[in-house]
KOLRO-651714 format. One record per atom (N, C-alpha, C): residue in three letters; x, y, z. Coordinates in steps of 0.05 Angstrom, whole numbers, plus 5000, padded with zeros to 4 digits. Example, Ala and Ser with C-alpha at 12.3 -4.5 7.8 and 13.67 -1.06 7.14 Angstrom:
residues 2
ALA526448865156/ALA524649105156/ALA526449345156/SER525749555142/SER527349795143/SER525850015157/
//
This chain:
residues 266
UNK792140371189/UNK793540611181/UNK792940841200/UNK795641031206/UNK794541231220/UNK792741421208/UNK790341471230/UNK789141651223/UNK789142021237/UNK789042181213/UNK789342521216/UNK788142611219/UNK787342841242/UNK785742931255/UNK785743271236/UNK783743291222/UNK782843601217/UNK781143761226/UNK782644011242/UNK780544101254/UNK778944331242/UNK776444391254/UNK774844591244/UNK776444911261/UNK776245111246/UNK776145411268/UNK773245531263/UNK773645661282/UNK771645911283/UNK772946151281/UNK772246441269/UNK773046731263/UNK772146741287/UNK773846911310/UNK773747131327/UNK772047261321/UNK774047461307/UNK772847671289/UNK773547631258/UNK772247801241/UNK773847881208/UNK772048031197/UNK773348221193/UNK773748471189/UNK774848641156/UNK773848641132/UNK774848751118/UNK776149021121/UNK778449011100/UNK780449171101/UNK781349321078/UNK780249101046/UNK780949211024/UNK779649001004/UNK779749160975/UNK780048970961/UNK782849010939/UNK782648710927/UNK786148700914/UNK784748460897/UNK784048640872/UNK782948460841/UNK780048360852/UNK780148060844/UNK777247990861/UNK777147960884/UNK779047910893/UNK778547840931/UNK779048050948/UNK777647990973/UNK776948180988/UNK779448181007/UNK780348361026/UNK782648331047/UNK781448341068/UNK782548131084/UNK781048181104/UNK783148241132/UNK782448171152/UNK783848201182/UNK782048001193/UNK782947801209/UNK781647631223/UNK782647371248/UNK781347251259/UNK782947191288/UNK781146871281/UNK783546731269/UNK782246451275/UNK783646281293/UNK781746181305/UNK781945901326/UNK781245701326/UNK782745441333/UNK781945241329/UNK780145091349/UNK778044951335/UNK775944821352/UNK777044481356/UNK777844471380/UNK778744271389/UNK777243991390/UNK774944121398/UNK772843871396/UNK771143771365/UNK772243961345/UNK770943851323/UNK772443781302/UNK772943521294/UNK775443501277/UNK773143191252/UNK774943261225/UNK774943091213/UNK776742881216/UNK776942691209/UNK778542371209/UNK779742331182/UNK782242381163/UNK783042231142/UNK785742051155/UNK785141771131/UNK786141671125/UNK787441571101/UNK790341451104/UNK790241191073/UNK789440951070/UNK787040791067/UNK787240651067/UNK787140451037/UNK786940231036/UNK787639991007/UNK785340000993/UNK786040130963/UNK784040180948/UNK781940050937/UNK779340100941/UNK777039970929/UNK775939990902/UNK777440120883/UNK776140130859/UNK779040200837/UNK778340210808/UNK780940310797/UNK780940520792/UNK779640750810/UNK779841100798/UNK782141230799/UNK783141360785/UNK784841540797/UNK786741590818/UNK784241740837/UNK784741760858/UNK781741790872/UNK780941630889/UNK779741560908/UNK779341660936/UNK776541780940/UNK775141960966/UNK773441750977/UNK774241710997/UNK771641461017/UNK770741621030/UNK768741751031/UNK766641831054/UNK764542051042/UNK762642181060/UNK760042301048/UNK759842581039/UNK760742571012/UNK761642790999/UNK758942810983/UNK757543020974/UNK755943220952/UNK757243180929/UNK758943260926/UNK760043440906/UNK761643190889/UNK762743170874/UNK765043080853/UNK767043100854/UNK768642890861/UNK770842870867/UNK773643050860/UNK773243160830/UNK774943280820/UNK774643600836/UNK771943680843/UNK771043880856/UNK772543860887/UNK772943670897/UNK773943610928/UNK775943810938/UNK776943860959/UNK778044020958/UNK781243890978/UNK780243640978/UNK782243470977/UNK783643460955/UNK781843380924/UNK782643220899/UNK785143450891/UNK784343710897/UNK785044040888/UNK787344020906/UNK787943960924/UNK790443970944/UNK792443760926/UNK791343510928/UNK793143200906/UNK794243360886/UNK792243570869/UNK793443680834/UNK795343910838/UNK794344110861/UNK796444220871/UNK799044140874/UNK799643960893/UNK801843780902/UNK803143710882/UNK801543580871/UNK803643410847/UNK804643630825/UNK803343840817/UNK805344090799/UNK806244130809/UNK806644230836/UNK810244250850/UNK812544120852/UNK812043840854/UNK814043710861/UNK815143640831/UNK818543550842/UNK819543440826/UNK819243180810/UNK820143150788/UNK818342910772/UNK818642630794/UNK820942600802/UNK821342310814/UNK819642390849/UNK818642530857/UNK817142580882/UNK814342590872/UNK813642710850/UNK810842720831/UNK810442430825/UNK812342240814/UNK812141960812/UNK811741720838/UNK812341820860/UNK811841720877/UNK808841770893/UNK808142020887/UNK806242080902/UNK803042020884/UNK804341960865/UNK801641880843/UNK801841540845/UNK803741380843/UNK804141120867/UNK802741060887/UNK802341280908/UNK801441190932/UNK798741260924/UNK797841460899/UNK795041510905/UNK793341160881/UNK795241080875/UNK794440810858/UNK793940650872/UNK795540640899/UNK794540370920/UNK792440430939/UNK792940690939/UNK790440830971/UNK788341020968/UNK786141060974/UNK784041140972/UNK784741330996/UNK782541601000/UNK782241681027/UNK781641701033/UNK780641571060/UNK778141581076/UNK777741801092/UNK775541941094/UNK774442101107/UNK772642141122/UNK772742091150/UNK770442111175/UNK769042351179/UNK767642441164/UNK766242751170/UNK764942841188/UNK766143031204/UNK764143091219/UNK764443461228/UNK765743551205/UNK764943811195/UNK763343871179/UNK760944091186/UNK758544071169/UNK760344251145/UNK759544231118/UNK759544281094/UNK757744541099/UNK759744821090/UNK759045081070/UNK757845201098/UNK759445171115/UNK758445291143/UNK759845411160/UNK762445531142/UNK765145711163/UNK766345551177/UNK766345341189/UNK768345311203/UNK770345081182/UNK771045171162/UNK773645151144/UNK774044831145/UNK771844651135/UNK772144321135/UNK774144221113/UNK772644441095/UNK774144281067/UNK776644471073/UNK777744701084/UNK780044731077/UNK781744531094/UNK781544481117/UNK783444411143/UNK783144101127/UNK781043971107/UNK781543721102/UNK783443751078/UNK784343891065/UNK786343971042/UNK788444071049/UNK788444141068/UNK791644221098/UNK792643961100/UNK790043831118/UNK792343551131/UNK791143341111/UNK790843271087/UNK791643181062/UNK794743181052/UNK795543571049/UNK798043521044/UNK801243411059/UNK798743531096/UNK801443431112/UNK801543101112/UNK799443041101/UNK799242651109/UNK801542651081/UNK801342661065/UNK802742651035/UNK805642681043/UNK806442991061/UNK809043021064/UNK810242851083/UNK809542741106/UNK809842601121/UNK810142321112/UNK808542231094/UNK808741881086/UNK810241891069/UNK811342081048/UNK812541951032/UNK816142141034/UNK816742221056/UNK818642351067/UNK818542601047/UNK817142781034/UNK817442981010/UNK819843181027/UNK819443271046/UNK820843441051/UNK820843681057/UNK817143791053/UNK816844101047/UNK816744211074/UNK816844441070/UNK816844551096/UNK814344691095/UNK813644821126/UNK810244901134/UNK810145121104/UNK812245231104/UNK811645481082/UNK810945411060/UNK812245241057/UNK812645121025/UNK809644861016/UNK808844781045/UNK806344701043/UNK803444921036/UNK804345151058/UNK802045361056/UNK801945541029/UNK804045431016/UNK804045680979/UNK801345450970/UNK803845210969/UNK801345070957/UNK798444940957/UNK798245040988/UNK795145051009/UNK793245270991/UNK794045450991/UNK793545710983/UNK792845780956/UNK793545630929/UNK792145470909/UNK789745360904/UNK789545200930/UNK787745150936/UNK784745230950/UNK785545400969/UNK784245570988/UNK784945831014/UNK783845970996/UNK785346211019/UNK785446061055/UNK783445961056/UNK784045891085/UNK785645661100/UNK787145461074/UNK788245311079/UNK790645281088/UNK791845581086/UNK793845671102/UNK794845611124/UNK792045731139/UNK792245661169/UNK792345371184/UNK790945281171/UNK790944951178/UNK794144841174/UNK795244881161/UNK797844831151/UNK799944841175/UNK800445081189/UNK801745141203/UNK800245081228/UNK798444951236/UNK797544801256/UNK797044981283/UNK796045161282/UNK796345351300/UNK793145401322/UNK793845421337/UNK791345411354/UNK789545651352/UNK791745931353/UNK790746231353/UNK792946351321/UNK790646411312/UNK792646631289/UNK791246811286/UNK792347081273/UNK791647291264/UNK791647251231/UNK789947241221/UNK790047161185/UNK789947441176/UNK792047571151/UNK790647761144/UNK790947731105/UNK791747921092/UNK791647981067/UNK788947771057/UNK789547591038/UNK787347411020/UNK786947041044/UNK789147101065/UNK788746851071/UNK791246811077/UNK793846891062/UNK795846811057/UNK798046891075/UNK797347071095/UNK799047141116/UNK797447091139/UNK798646911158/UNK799146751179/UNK801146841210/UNK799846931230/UNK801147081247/UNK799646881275/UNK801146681288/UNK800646631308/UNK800246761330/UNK798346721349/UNK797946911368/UNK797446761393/UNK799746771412/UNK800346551442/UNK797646751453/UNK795746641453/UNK793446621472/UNK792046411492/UNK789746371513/UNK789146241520/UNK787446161503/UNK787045841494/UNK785145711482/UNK782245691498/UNK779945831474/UNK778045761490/UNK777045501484/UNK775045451499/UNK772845181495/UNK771245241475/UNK769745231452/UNK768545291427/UNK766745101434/UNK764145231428/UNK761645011419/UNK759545161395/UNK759644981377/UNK758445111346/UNK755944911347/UNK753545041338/UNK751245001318/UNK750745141295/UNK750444871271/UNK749344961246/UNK747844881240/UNK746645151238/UNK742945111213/UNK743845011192/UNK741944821184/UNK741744601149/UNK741144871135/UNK742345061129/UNK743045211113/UNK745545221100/UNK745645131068/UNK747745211051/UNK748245521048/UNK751045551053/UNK750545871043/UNK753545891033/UNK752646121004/UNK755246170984/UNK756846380991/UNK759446260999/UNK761046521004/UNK761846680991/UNK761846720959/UNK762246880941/UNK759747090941/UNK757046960945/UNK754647030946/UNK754847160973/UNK755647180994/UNK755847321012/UNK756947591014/UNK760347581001/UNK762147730990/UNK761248030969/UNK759047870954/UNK758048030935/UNK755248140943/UNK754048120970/UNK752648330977/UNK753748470995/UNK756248401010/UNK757748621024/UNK758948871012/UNK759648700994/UNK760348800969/UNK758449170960/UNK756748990954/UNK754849230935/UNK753449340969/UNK752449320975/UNK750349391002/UNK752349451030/UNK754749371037/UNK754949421069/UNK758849511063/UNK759949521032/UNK762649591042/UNK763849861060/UNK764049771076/UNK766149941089/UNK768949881111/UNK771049831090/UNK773449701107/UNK774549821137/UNK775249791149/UNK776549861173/UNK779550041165/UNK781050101183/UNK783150261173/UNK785150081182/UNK787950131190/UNK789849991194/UNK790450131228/UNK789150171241/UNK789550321264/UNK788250131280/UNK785250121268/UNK783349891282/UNK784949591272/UNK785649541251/UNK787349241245/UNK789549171266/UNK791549431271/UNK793349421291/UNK791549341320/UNK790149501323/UNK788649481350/UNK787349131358/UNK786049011334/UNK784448851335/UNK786748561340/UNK788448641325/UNK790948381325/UNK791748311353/UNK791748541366/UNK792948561397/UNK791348471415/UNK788648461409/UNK786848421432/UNK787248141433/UNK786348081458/UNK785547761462/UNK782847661458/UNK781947371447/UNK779547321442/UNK777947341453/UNK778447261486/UNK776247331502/UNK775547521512/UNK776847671499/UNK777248051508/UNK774748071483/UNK775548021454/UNK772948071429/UNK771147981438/UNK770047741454/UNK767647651444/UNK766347781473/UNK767747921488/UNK766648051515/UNK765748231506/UNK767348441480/UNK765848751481/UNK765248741454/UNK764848701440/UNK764248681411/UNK761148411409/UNK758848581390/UNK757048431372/UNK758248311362/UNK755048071359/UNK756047921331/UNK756647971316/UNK754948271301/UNK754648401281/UNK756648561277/UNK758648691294/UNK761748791304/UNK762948671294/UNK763848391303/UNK766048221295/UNK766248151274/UNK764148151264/UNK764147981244/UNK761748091215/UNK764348221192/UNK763048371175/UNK761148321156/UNK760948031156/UNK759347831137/UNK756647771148/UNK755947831180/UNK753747681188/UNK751047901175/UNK752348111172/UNK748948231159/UNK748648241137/UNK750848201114/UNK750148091086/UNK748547781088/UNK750347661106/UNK748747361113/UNK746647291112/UNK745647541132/UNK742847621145/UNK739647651120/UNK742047811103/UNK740647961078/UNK740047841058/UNK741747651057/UNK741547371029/UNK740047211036/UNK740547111063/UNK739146921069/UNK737346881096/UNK735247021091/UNK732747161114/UNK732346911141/UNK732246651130/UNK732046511143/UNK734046401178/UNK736546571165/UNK738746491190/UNK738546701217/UNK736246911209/UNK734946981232/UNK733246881260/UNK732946641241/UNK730646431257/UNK732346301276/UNK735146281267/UNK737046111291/UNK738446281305/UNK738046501305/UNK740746661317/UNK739646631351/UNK741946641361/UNK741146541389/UNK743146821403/UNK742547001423/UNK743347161438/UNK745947051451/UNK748647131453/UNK750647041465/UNK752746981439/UNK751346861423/UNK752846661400/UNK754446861374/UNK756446871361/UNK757746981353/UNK757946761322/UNK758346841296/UNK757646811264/UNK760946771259/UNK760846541254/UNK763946351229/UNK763646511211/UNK765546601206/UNK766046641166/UNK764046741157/UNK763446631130/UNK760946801114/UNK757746521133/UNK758546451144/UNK756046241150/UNK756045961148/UNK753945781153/UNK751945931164/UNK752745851198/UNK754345721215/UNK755245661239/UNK755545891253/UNK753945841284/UNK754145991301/UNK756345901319/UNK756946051343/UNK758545941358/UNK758746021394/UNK758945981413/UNK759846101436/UNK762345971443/UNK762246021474/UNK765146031492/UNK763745841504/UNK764245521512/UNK762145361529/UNK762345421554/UNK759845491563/UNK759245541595/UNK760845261612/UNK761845401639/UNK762645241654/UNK760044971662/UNK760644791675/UNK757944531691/UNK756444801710/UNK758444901725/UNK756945021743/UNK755445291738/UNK755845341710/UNK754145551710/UNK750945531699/UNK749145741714/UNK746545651708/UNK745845841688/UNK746846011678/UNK746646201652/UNK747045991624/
//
């Protein structure tokens, strides 16, 4: 069976902007990391569950954020496309090659609940379009958006849910993560109480326009990225890895740079 490549991003930058009920707004510049991708597949089911996750998951299946994409899916569709797609999940399990670290920013479980739904729309001809995939991404995970529309450079802004491609040059990405779990709600909510202060729409305009390698030239870690000192603050320990040069995913805990050329000795 063919197998689907999900990739991880890294935040440029992100930047709060507001809040709207519980969630926070943000402004932010995701890119895709070319070299780090998960593996799903369909393949012939090994047990009589439900629906069926092959690979090295924590958590509970119903918790997956796959399983959450499948329940998604199927309340949208029409009964005789809802009937088919609960069919294919009777014969096929899905396998999953991991090799996105878990609760570490670069968006594993969403981009694996992206190309979940595109494998779904694709095999069983559904029909939906990127938009109509990303409402129902978005159910699921504010950041599942992006993965949806397959995009190398975007500008993400509101909860997740607006998606603005941005024709840039792709850089080379190279991420390390500290075996640190870290809670992104728990992150949120000491920015929250201890460091809010949103940006205006002057700096949002400004920040959209720049190019990446333009951010990570004049801007801190601690600049770019509005989560790294709540990060910092929750969890004392991700001091011990911070490495000079390296720039902070999401709420954590993954670092990241631009990979040095062979020839350079820096």
């Amino acid at each position: 069976m063919k197998r689907y490549k999900a990739y991880a991003k890294v935040n440029i930058f992100l930047k709060i902007t507001g809040v709207r009920g519980g969630y926070h707004e943000i402004i932010s510049r995701f890119m895709r990391v070319n070299s780090l991708y998960d593996e799903l597949s369909f393949v012939p089911k090994q047990s009589n569950d439900v629906f069926e996750i092959i690979g090295s998951f924590s958590c509970e299946t119903k918790q997956n954020t796959i399983y959450k994409a499948y329940a998604a899916l199927l309340a949208s569709l029409e009964p005789e496309q809802a009937h088919s797609l609960e069919q294919l999940m009777q014969k096929y399990g899905v396998e999953v090659v991991k090799n996105i670290p878990a609760f570490a920013g670069l968006g594993g479980g969403s981009s694996d609940a992206a190309t979940f739904l595109k494998m779904c729309n694709e095999v069983l001809h559904l029909g939906l379009s990127q938009n109509e995939l990303a409402l129902i991404g978005l159910k699921v995970g504010a950041d599942v958006p992006f993965f949806v529309y397959d995009y190398e450079s975007a500008n993400v802004s509101g909860i997740g849910e607006i998606v603005e491609e941005l024709e840039e040059e792709t850089l080379d990405i190279e991420t390390f993560t500290p075996k640190i779990e870290i809670s992104t709600p728990k992150v949120y909510g000491v920015y929250r109480e201890n460091f809010y202060n949103p940006i205006d729409g002057f700096e949002v305009e400004r920040l959209k326009k720049t190019p990446s390698k333009e951010i990570l030239k004049t801007m801190s870690a601690e600049e770019a990225n509005d989560l790294f000192k709540p990060a910092l603050y929750e969890y004392k320990e991700l001091k011990n890895h911070y490495k000079h040069g390296y720039y902070f995913s999401g709420s954590g805990s993954s670092f990241f740079r631009v990979k040095k050329e062979e020839t350079d000795n820096g």
